[in-house]
N, C-alpha and C positions, 0 to 999 in steps of 0.2 A: 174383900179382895176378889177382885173378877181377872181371870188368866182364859184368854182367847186362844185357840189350837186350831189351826189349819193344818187342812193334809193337801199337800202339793201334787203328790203322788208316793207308789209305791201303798196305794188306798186299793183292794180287792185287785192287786196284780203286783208282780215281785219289784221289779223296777223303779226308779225315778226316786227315789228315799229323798224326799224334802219335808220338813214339817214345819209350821213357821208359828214360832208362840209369842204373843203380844200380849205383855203387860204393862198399861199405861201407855207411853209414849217412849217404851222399850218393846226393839223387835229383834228376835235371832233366829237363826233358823239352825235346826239339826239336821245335818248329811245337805247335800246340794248336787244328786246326784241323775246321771244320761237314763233315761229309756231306750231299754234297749228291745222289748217288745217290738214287732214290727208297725204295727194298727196303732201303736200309740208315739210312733216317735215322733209324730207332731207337733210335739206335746215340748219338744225340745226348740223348736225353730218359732210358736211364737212367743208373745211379750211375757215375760214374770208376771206373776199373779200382782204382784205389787213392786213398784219403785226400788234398786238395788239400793240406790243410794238410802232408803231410808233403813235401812237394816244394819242394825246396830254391831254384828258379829255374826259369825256361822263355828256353830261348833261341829263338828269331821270324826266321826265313828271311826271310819278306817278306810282304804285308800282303793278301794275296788270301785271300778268304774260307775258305779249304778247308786256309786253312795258322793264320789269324789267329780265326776266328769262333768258337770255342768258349771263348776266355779269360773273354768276363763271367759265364760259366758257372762256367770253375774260380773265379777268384776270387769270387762269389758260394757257391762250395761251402768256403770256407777258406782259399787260396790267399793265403799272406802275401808271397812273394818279390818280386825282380825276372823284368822280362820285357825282356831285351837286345834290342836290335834298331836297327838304323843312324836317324839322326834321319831320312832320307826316309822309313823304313817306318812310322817311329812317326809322321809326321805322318800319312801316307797310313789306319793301322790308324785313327786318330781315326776318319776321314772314313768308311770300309767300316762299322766296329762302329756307328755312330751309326745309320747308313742301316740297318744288318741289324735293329738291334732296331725302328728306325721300323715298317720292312715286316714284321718277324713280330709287332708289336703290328695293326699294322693288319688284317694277314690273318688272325689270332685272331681279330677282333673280325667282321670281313666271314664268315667260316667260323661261326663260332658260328650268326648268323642264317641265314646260307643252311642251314644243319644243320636248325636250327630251323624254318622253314622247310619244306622236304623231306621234314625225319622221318628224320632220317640218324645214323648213329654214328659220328664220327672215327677214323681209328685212332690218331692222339694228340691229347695232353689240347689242349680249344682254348686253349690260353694261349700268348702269346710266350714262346720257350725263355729268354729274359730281355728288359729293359725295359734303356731310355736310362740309367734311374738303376744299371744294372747296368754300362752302357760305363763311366759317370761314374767310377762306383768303379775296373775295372780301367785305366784310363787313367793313374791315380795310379800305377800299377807302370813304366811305360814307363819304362827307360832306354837310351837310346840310345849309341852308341859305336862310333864314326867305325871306317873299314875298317883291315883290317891293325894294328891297335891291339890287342893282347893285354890280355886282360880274366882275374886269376885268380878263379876260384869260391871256389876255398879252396890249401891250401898244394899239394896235389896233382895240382889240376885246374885247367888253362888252358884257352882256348878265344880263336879271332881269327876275325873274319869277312872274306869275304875277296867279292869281286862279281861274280856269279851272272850277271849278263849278261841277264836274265829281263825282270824291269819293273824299273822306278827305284826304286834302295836294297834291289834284293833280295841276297842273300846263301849264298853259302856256306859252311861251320862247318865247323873245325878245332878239332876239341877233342884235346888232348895230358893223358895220366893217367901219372901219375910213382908206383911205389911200387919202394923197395928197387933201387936205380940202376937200373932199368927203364923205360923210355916206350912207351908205345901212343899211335898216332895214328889215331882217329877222325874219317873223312871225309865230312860228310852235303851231300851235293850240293843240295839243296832243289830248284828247279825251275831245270834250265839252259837258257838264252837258248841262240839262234841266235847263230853269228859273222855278222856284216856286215850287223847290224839295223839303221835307225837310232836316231837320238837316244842310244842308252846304249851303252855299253861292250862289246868283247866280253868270254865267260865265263873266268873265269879257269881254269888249267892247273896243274894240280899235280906232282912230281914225286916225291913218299911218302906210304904209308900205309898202317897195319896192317890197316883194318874202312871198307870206301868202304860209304856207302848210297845208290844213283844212280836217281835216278828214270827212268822207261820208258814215258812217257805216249805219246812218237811209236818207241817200242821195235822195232816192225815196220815202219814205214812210212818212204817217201820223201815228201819234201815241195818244192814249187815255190820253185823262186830265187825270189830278190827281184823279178829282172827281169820274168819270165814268170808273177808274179803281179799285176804292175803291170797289164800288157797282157791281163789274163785279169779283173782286176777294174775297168778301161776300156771290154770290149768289154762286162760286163754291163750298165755304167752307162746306154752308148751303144746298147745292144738295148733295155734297158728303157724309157728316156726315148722311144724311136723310137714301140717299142708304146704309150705314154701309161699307162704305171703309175708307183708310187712303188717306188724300192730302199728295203726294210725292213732295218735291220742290228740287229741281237741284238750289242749290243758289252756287253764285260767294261771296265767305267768305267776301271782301272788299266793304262796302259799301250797297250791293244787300241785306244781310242779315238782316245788322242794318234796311233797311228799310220796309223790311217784317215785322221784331219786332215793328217798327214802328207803322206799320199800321196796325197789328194786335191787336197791346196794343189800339190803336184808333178805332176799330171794336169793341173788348169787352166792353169797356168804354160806347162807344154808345149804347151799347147791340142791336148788329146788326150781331151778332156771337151769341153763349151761350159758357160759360164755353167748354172750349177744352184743351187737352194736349197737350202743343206743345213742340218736342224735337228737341232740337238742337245740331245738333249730327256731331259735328266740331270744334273741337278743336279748329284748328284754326280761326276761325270766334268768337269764344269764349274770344282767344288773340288777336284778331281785336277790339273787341268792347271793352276790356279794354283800347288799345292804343285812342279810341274817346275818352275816359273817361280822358284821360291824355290830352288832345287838345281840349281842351274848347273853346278857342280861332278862330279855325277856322269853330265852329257851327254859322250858322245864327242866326239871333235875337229868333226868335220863340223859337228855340232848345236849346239858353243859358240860357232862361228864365225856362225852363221846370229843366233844372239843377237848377237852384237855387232855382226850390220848391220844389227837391228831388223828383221831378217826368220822371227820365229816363225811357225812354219807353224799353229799355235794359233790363228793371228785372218788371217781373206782373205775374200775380197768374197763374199756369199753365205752366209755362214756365220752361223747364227742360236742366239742362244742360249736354249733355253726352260726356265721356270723357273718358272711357277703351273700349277697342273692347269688351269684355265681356256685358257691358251695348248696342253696339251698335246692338251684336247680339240678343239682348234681344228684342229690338223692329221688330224680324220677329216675334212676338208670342203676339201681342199687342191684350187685348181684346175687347178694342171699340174703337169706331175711334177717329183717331190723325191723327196732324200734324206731321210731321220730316222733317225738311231741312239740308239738308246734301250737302258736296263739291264733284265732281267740278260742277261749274256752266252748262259747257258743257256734264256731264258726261262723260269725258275722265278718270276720275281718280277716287281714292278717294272712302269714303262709300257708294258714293249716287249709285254705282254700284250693292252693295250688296242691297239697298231697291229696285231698280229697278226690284231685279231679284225676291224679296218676290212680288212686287207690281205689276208690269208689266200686267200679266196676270189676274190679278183681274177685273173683270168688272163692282165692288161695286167703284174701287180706284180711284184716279186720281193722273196724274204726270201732275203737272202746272208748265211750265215755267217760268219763272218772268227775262228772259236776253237773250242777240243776242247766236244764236247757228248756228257757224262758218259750211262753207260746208266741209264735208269729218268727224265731231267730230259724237258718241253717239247720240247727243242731236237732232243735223240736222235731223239724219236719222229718228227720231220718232217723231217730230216736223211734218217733210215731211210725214208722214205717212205711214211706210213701215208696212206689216204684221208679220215683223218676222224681231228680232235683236237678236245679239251674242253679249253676254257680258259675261265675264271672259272663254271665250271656248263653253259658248252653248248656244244654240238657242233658242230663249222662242218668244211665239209669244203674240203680241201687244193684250190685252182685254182692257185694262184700261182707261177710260177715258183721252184724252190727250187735255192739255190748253194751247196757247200760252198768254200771257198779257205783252205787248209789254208797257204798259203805266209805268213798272215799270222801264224801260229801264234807265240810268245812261246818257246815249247819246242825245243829241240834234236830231229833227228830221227834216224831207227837210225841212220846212218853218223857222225854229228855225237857221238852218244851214244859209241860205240865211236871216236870219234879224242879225244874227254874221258876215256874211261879209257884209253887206250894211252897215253898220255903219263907216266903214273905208269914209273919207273924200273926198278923191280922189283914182281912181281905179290904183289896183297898177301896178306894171311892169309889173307881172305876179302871178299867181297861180297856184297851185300845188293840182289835190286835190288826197288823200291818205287817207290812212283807211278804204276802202270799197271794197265789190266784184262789179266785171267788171261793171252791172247795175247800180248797185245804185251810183258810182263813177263817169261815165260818164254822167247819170241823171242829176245829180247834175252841174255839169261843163257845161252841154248844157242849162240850165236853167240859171244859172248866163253869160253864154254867148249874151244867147238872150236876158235878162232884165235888165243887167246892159254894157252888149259891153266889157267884161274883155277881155284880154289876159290869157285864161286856158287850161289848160292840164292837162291829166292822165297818170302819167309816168308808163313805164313797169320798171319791175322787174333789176335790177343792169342799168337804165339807167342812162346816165351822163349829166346834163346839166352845161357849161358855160357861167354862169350870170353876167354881168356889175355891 
């Protein structure tokens, strides 16, 4: 039995999650997901590594852009199959693809004139990498299919998804291949959740597998308890408010937000905060936390309980939901300080560009992080510390207090990552590890080298392995 593995991306960089395994004259691909690196988003605009139309299926981790954003592409290039994925990620995929093509039609159309404008040359073509009428089509592929439910491809090939612990309805894949009384078991980790997050579940634990592909996003790193990033993103709230500026948050709509609401609804509660305005100024994140509201089911114990005494932490006093660009312009003229969390996570996109450019230079403000910020994106750059960033054309230079809080992160971190694979009973053929840049990737894989004796690698970018 010979099982061919290509890495698309998301190979020695966090991004582009595609993996495409071929066996025989069966092809699927895991995740089909945007680059959002800056130096590599190339990588989106030209042709698939191979023919959509020959691709037999795409099974879907979970619905965050870097895993879900490239499908109206493929199916627009051919792409007849299904695309598997639990009914939270396929509601959730609606809401992200809708919003991605909104904002890269928009920003084709704002880039063109400002080019124009300038006298400038793009380094790609000014057009959305696809249009709404592009989601509409791939949307029709969505099949969803509940956890633990084994789904065959064909007589050879199973696959069950099993919960990732990540954001709501994301997923782990187990794909099982049978030829000539033989099984290989295929482990593709997609992005693992923290244990003792709340609202969702923790990540599930395996105990076999021939080929684990584990992501390494926090592969080097330690990361703050829950507890001590409560009390660490309290004391900003209560510095920043002191000084008279606004906390800016760069949140990732999926999951990131809900748990900032969270945990802010749980700081007021304790009155460990006072009374604040906080807007929420994302529409989409606004349609995200409806679809939890629908998926009861896959909240942890703690979280189901809080529903049934009509205490969702999604709606508390102060909590403002904005939803026309008119309101959104409104909060540059805010008279005491507030919260706003606004998309993208990265600031690549999205409103949180326009608070950054009210906020930025404020030396009362702060812009707090609360998610990983990819190299080459906005966020990187001011994370890293630069004195001076260009957003929408101009140059504003850095005043504002700037916070990373890495405890809020969605991600498994080194020690978390290495007790998700020791759990496995016996070490498998091999490992794959992916989802992280070149560091923390290779970290990671030298570390389960030396403590457990694996056989692992860090694949590049379109390489091909033939597995047994």
């Amino acid at each position: 039995m010979q099982i061919k593995l290509t890495f698309l991306g998301a190979a020695r960089n966090v991004t582009g999650s595609r993996f495409l395994v071929e066996v025989d004259d069966t092809r699927f691909l895991v995740d089909c997901g945007l680059y959002q690196e800056r130096e590599l988003k190339y990588r989106d605009w030209g042709p698939f590594h191979v023919s959509p139309q020959t691709i037999d299926a795409v099974l879907l981790t979970h619905a965050h852009l870097d895993h879900c954003g490239y499908l109206p592409k493929l199916v627009r290039g051919g792409f007849e199959g299904p695309i598997y994925c639990t009914s939270a990620t396929a509601d959730i995929t609606e809401i992200m693809l809708m919003d991605s093509a909104n904002i890269q039609q928009q920003d084709a159309e704002n880039k063109k004139k400002r080019h124009e404008r300038e006298n400038k040359k793009a380094p790609y073509p000014e057009i959305p990498l696809y249009t709404t009428e592009d989601v509409e089509a791939c949307l029709t592929h969505l099949s969803p299919v509940p956890y633990q439910h084994t789904i065959q491809l064909n007589k050879d090939i199973d696959f069950t998804f099993y919960d990732a612990g990540h954001v709501l309805g994301a997923s782990m894949i187990e794909v099982k291949i049978r030829r000539n009384g033989e099984q290989r078991i295929l482990l593709f980790s997609g992005d693992i959740g923290r244990p003792d997050k709340p609202i969702i579940n923790d990540p599930t634990v395996f105990e076999e597998a021939d080929y684990v592909l584990t992501e390494s996003t926090y592969g080097n790193r330690s990361l703050e308890s829950p507890g001590d990033m409560l009390q660490k993103f309290v004391d900003v709230v209560n510095a920043t408010v002191q000084a008279g500026g606004n906390i800016v948050i760069p949140s990732f709509a999926l999951e990131r937000t809900q748990e900032i609401l969270y945990y802010l609804n749980k700081a007021l509660y304790l009155k460990l905060i006072k009374p604040i305005d906080v807007y929420l100024d994302s529409p989409m994140a606004v349609d995200i936390s409806k679809v939890f509201e629908r998926h009861i089911a896959f909240f942890d114990a703690d979280m189901q309980q809080l529903i049934r005494q009509n205490k969702s932490p999604f709606s508390f006093a102060g909590l403002r939901l904005v939803n026309s660009v008119e309101q959104s312009k409104g909060l540059n003229y805010l008279k005491k300080p507030s919260i706003i969390i606004a998309g993208s996570g990265m600031c690549t996109g999205g409103r949180i560009k326009y608070h950054l450019i009210s906020n930025i230079s404020r030396g009362d403000s702060t812009v707090l992080f609360v998610g990983y910020q990819a190299v080459g994106t906005l966020g990187r750059l001011i994370v890293d510390g630069v004195p001076e960033v260009r957003i929408l054309g101009k140059n504003y230079h850095v005043k504002a207090n700037i916070v990373q809080l890495n405890g809020f992160s969605s991600h498994a971190d080194k020690d978390q990552l290495f007790v998700w694979l020791s759990s496995l009973k016996k070490p498998p053929r091999h490992t794959f590890v992916v989802h992280g840049e070149e560091e923390s990737a290779n970290h990671l894989a030298d570390t389960v080298r030396e403590r457990l004796g694996w056989q692992i690698s860090v694949p590049y970018y379109l390489e091909e392995f033939t597995i047994d």
